[in-house]
C-alpha positions in Angstrom: -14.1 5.3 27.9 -12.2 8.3 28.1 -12.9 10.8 31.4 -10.6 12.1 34.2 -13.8 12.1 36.4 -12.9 9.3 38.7 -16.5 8.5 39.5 -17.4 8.5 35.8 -14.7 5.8 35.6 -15.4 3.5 38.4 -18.9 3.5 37.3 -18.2 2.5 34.0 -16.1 -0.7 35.1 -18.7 -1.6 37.8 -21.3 -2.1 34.7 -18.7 -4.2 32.8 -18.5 -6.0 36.0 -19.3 -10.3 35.1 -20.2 -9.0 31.5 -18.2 -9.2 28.2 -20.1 -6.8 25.5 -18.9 -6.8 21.4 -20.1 -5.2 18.6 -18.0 -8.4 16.7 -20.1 -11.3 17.1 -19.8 -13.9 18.8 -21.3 -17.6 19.8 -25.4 -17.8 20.2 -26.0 -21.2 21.6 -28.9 -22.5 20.2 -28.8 -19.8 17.2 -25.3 -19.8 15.4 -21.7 -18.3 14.7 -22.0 -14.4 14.1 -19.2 -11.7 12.8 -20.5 -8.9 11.8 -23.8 -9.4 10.8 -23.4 -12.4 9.3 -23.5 -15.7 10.3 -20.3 -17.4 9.5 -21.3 -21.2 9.0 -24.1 -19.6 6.8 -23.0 -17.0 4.9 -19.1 -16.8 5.9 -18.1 -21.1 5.7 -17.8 -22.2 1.9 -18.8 -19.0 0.1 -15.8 -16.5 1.0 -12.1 -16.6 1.5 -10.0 -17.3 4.4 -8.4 -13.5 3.7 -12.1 -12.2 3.0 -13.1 -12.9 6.8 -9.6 -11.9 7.9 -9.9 -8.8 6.6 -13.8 -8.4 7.9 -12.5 -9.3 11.7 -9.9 -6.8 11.2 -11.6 -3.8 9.9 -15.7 -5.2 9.9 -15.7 -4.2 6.3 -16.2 -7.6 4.3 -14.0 -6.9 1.1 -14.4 -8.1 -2.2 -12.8 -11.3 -3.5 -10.3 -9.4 -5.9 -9.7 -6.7 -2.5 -8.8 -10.0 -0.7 -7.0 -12.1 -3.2 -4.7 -9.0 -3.7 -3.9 -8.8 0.2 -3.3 -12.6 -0.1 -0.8 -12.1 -2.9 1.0 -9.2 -0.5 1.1 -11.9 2.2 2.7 -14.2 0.1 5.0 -11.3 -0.8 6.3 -10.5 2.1 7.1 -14.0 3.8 10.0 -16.1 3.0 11.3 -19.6 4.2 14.8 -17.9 4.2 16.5 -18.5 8.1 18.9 -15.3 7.6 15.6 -12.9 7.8 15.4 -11.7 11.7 11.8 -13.2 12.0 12.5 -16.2 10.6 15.9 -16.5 12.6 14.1 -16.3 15.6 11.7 -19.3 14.3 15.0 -21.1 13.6 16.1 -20.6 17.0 12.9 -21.9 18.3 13.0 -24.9 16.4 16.8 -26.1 17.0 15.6 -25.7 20.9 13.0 -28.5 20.0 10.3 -25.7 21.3 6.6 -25.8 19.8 5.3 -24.9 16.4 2.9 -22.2 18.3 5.8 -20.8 20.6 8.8 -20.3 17.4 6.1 -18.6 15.3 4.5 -16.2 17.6 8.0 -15.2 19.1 9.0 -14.6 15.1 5.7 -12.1 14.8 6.7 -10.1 17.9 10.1 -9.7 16.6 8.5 -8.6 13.1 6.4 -6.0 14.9 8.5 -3.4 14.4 9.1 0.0 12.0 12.5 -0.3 11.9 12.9 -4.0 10.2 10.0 -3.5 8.2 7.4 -5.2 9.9 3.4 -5.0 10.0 3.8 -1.4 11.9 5.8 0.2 8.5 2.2 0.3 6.9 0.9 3.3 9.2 4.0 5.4 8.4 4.0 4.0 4.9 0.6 5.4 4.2 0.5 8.3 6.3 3.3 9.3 4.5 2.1 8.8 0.7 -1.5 10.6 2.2 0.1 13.4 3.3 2.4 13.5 0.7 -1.1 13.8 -2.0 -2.4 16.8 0.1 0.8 18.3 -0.2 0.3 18.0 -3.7 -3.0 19.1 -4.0 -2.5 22.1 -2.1 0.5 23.2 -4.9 3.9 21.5 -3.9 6.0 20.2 -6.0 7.3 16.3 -5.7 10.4 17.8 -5.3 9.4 20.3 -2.6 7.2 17.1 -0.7 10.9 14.9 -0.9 12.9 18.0 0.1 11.0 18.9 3.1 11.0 14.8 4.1 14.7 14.9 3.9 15.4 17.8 5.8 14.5 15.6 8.9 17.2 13.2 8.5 19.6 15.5 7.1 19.5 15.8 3.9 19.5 12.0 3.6 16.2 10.4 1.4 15.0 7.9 4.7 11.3 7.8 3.5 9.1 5.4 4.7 8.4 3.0 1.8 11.3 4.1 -0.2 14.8 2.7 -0.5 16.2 -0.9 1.0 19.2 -2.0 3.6 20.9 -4.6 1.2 19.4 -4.3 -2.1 18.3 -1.8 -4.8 15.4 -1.9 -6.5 12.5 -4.5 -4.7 11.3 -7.5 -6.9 8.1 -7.6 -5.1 7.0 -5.0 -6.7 7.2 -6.2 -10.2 5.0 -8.9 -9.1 1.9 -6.8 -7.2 1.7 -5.0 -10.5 0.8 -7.9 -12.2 -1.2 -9.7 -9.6 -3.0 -6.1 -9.8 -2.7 -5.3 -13.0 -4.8 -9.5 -13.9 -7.2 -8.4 -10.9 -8.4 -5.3 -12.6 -7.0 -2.7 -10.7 -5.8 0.7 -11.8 -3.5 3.1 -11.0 -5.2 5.3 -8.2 -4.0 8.7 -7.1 -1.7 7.7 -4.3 -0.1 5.1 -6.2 0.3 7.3 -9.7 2.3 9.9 -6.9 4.4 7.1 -5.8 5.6 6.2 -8.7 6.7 10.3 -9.2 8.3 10.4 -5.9 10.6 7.1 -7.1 11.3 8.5 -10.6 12.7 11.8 -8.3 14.7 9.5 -5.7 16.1 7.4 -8.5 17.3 10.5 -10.6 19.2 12.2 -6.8 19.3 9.6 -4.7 19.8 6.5 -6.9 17.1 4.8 -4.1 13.8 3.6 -5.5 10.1 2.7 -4.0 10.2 -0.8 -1.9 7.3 -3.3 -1.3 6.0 -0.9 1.4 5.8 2.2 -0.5 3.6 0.6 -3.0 1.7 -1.2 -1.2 1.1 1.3 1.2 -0.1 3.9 -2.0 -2.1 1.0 -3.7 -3.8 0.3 -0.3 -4.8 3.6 0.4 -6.1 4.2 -3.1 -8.4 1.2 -1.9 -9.5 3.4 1.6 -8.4 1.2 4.1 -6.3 3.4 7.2 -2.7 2.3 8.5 -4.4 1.2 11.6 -6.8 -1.7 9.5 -3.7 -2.5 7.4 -1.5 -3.5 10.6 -4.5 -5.6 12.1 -5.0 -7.5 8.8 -1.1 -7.6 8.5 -0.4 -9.2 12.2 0.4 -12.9 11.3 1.6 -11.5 8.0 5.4 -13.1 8.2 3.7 -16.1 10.3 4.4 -19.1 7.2 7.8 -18.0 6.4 8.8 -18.4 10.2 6.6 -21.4 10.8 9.1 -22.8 7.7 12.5 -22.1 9.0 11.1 -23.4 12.4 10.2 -26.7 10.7 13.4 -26.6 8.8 15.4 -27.2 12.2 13.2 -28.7 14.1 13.4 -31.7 11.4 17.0 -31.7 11.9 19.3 -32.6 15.2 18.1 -30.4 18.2 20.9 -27.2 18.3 22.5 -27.5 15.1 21.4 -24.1 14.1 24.0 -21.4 13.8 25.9 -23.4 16.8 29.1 -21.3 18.2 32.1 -22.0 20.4 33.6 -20.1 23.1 36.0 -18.4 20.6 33.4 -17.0 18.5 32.2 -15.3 21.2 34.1 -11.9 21.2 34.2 -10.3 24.5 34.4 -6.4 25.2 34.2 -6.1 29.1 36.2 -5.9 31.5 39.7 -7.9 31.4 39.8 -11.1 33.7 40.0 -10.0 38.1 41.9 -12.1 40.6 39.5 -12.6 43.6 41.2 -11.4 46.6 41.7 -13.2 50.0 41.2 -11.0 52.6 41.3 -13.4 55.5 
């Protein structure tokens, strides 16, 4: 509830008082399971997909199977058992300090959550860029005009959300969500086929081309799904690749991780005080 009436407010938490209301589901003793409408040991337990009811607690939209199989492939995509990503580093950490499964992966997903490391949160700048980007379009700019007038925000330089990479060139993923959508049945939607423009144009200036999030962000909102539904469905989205560099040192001797000495430590304080007597 949204009012700067202060009575208005008061009385709305007094009525939520002792109560907890969804429009989710929820348990019915006696009755069943329920997430949106349907009852999940019914309808939900051995006839859909994991990533089907995923994507209906996220967004309350049940998707279909090839909708969730794709998303399940983009998962897959975008975790790695590799301890040098900063995610997975963190669940390495965890597990050289002998800490729990539970308490290494969910410390990984916060340190995912981010737009600057490409975490879940890239996907609502991904696609409100390639949305706006289409409008742009439609209403008679050019692809150059759309990257030129991006560009101009970081001087001159082609940082585009969903386009170019820190370490690498070019972005393998990609290659394979075209063929996982390509053998699903998929086609080229509008926000994807202007994607794929915008790359040819930062390839040809820039040398920089699309990464995982710039397609996926164009393929997803070809499908009509908003930044805000892709982050919810994408929270836990780096969760197995952390989960395996945690197991990775937890199977191992407890701090054997990336251990340091003093001398690899390089300080850049304040040189070394004598402590005065002033007796």
């Amino acid at each position: 509830m949204y009012s700067n009436n202060r009575a208005e407010v008061i009385a709305y938490w007094d009525n939520l008082r002792h109560k907890i209301f969804s429009k989710k589901g929820g348990w019915v003793i006696g009755k069943g399971v329920f997430s949106h409408g349907f009852d999940m040991m019914k309808d939900l337990v051995g006839s859909k997909t994991y990533m089907q009811v995923l994507i209906l607690n996220a967004t309350g939209r049940l998707p279909e199977k090839c909708v969730a199989d794709w998303f399940e492939a983009r998962h897959i995509c975008l975790s790695w058992p590799d301890s040098r990503i900063w995610c997975n580093h963190i669940g390495a950490l965890g597990g050289t300090a002998q800490t729990s499964p539970v308490a290494a992966t969910a410390a990984g997903l916060l340190g995912a959550d981010s737009y600057a490391y490409g975490g879940s949160q890239t996907a609502i700048k991904g696609m409100a860029f390639i949305r706006q980007a289409l409008k742009d379009k439609s209403s008679g700019l050019s692809v150059r005009e759309i990257v030129e007038a991006e560009c101009k925000k970081f001087k001159g330089k082609p940082v585009i959300m969903g386009y170019a990479r820190p370490i690498a060139k070019g972005d393998e993923r990609i290659e394979a969500m075209e063929r996982v959508g390509e053998n699903l049945g998929f086609k080229v939607g509008k926000h994807l086929s202007l994607a794929y423009e915008i790359e040819q144009h930062l390839v040809k200036e820039f040398g920089e081309g699309m990464n995982i999030n710039g397609f996926s962000s164009a393929f997803i909102a070809d499908l009509g799904y908003t930044g805000e539904e892709v982050y919810r469905i994408s929270a836990t989205i780096v969760a197995s690749g952390v989960t395996a560099c945690y197991s990775d040192s937890k199977d191992k001797p407890a701090n054997g991780f990336l251990p340091l000495q003093c001398a690899d430590v390089e300080y850049s304080g304040k040189p070394d005080r004598k402590i005065s007597d002033n007796k």
